[in-house]
C-alpha positions as CSV (number, residue, x, y, z in Angstrom):
1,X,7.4,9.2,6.2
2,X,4.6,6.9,7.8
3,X,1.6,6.6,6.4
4,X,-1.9,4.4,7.4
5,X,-2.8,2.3,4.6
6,X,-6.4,0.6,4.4
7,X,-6.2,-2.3,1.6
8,X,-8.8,-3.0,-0.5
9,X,-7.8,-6.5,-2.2
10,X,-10.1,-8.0,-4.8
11,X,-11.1,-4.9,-6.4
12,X,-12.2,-4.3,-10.1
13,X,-10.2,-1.3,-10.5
14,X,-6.1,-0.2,-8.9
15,X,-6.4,2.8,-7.5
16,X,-5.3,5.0,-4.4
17,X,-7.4,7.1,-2.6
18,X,-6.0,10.1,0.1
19,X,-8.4,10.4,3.3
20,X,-8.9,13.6,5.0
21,X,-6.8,12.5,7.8
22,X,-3.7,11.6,5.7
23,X,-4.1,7.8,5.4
24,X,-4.6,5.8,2.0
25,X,-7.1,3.9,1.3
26,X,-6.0,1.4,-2.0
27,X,-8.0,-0.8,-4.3
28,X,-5.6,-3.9,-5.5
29,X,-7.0,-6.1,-8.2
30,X,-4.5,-9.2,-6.4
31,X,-6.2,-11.7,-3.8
32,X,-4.6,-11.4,-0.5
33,X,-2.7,-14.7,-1.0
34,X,1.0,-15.5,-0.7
35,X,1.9,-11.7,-0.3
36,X,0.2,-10.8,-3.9
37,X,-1.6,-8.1,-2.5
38,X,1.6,-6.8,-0.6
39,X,3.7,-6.8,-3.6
40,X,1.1,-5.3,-5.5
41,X,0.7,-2.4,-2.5
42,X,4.5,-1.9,-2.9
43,X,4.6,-1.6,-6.5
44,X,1.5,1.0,-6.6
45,X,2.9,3.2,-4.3
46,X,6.6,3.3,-5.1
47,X,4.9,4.8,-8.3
48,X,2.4,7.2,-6.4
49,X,5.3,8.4,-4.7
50,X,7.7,8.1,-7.2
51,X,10.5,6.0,-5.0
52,X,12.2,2.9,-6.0
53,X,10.3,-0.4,-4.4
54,X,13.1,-1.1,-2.2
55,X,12.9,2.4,0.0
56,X,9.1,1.3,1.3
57,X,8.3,-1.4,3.8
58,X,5.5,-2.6,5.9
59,X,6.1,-1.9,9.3
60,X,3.2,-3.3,10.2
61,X,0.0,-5.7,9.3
62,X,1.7,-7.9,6.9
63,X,-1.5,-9.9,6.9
64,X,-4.2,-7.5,7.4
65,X,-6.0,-5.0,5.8
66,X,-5.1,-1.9,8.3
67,X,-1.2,-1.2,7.5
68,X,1.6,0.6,9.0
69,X,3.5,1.5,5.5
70,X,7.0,3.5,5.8
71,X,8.3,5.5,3.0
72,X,11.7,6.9,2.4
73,X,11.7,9.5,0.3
74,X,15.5,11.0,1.1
């Protein structure tokens, strides 16, 4: 499964929030420096999702704040 992810970095609070058009729009405490934030993103949503860290990657913005993220849930 693909989903849009919107990345918040810098917040006060973690947390994920669904969109009415399917995407995620997440709130990471880490700055977005030396993959922090991109670790973080994994971590928060191999636990939403409830997958090991290893099935999700980025496929896409690395180092931006609009993300391709994939998920495999098999």
């Amino acid at each position: 499964m693909q989903k849009k992810v919107k990345v918040k970095p810098n917040s006060k609070v973690q947390k994920i929030e669904e969109q009415a058009d399917g995407s995620l729009s997440v709130h990471l405490k880490s700055p977005p420096v030396d993959g922090k934030a991109n670790e973080e993103l994994i971590k928060l949503l191999a636990e939403k999702f409830d997958v090991p860290k290893s099935h999700i990657t980025i496929k896409s913005g690395l180092s931006s704040r609009q993300k391709l993220v994939e998920i495999d849930t098999d």
